[in-house]
N, C-alpha and C positions, 0 to 999 in steps of 0.2 A: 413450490419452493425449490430453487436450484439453484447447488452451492459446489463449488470446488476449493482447491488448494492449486497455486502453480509458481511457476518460477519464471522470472523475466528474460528472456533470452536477450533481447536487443530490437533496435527497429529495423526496419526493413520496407518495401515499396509495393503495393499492389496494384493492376490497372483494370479499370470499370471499365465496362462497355463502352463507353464513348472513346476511351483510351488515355484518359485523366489518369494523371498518377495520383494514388491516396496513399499517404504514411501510415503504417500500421506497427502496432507492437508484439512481438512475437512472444506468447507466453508457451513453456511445458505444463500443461495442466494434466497433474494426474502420472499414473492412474495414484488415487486414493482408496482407501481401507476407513470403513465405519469401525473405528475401538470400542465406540462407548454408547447407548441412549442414556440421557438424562432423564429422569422424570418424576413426577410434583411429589406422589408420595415418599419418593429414597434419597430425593439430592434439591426438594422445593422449587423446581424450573425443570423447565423441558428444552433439552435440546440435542442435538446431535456433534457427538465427538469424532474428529475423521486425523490420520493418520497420513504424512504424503513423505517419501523416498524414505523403505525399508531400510534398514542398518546390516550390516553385517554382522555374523554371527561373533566376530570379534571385539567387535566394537559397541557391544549391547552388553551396557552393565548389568548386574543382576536385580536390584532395585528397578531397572524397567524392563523385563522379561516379557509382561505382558502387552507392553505395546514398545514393540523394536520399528520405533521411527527416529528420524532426522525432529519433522514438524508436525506439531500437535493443533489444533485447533477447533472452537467449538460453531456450533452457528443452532440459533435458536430459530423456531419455528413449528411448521407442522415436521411430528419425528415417527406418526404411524404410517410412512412407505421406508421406511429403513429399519433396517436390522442389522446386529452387532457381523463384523466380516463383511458386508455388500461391498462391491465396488464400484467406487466414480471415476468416470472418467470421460473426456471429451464428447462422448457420445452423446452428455446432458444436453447439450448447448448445441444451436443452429443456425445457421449463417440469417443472420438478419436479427437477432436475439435483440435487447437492450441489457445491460446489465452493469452492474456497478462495483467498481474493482477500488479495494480498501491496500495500501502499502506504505512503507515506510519511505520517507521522503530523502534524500545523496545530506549526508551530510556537512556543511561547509564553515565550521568551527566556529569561531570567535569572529564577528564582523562589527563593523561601524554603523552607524543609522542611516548612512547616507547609502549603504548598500543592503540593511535589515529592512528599513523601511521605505526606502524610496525620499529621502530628505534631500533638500537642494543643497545644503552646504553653505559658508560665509566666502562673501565676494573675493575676489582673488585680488582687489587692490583696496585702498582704502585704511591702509595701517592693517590689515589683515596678515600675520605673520603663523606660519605653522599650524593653521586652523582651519583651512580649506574643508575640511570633512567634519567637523564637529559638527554636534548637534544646537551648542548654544546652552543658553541656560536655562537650567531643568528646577531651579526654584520657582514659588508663587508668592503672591503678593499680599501684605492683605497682615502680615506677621505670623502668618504659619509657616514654620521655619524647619521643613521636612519636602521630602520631595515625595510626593504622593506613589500611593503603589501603581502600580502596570503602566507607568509613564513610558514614553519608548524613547527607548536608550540604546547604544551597544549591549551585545551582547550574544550568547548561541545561537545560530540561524541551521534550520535544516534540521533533517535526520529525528523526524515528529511523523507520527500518523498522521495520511492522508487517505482521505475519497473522492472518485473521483466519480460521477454518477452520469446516466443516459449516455454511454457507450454501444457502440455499432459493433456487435460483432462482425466482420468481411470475411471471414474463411474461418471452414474448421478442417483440419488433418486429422484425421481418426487415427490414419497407420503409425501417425508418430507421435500421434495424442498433445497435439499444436495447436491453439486458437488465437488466430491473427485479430486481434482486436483496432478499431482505427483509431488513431489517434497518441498521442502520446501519455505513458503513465510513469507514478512516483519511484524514485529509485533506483540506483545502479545494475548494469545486470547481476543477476544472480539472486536479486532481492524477491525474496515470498509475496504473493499476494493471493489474496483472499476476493474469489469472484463469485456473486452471488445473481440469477439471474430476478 
């Protein structure tokens, strides 16, 4: 079981032997702080609590003294190779790994259906007047005279948990505690993700 915490840097380009450019995403992973084990007799579940970018002594209120982090996170599994203080860091993970990176998706507010879901929209002639985008009508037939639940409609698009799974790790940088992952993932930079191998 190998898990981190990191942060999305941005994408960037790397080249494989043949000289193929691959797109990769550049996460800071680490280093991480184990705060906590969980386990079945004192908290009913096992798992391990990790810690990622320390606080300053200023800016760590007194209600969280005992774990002066930014981000918190749990990840459940096997928790007898860690102990409370270990640290994680880039070093888990190895160029060629698989693994799967869980993040929150950019968020892009209040959308239409025609851009929520992919909906083709009403003809653009035809008496068709200021409705090019609509969805049309979201009644049924039949005299039930409600619009059923999870119909798709406008509405918030974005900014939801995402996973994205069987990811290629291409690089790892120990000295700067970097792991160039291929491909592209969820989130603006700056956005946390949780990378489990």
């Amino acid at each position: 079981m190998k898990f981190i915490l990191g942060k999305k840097l941005g994408m960037s380009q790397l080249f494989d032997k043949d000289g193929k450019a691959v797109p990769v995403t550049l996460i800071e992973s680490g280093p991480c702080y184990v705060t906590q084990i969980k386990t079945k007799e004192k908290d009913k579940y096992e798992a391990v609590q990790i810690g990622f970018e320390k606080l300053k002594d200023k800016k760590v209120k007194k209600s969280s003294k005992k774990v002066p982090f930014r981000y918190i996170r749990e990840f459940s599994g096997d928790i007898s190779k860690y102990k409370t203080e270990d640290k994680i860091d880039a070093s888990s993970f190895q160029e060629g790994d698989k693994v799967k990176i869980s993040g929150i998706s950019k968020g892009k507010g209040f959308q239409g259906p025609v851009k929520r879901w992919g909906f083709k929209g009403r003809p653009s002639t035809r008496g068709t007047k200021h409705e090019e985008r609509t969805h049309g009508s979201v009644g049924i037939g039949g005299g039930m005279q409600r619009v059923i639940k999870g119909k798709k409609m406008a509405g918030h698009l974005g900014h939801e948990r995402v996973t994205v799974k069987n990811l290629k790790i291409a690089k790892v940088d120990l000295e700067n505690n970097i792991i160039a992952v291929k491909g592209a993932l969820p989130g603006p930079r700056g956005t946390i993700l949780e990378i489990r191998g």
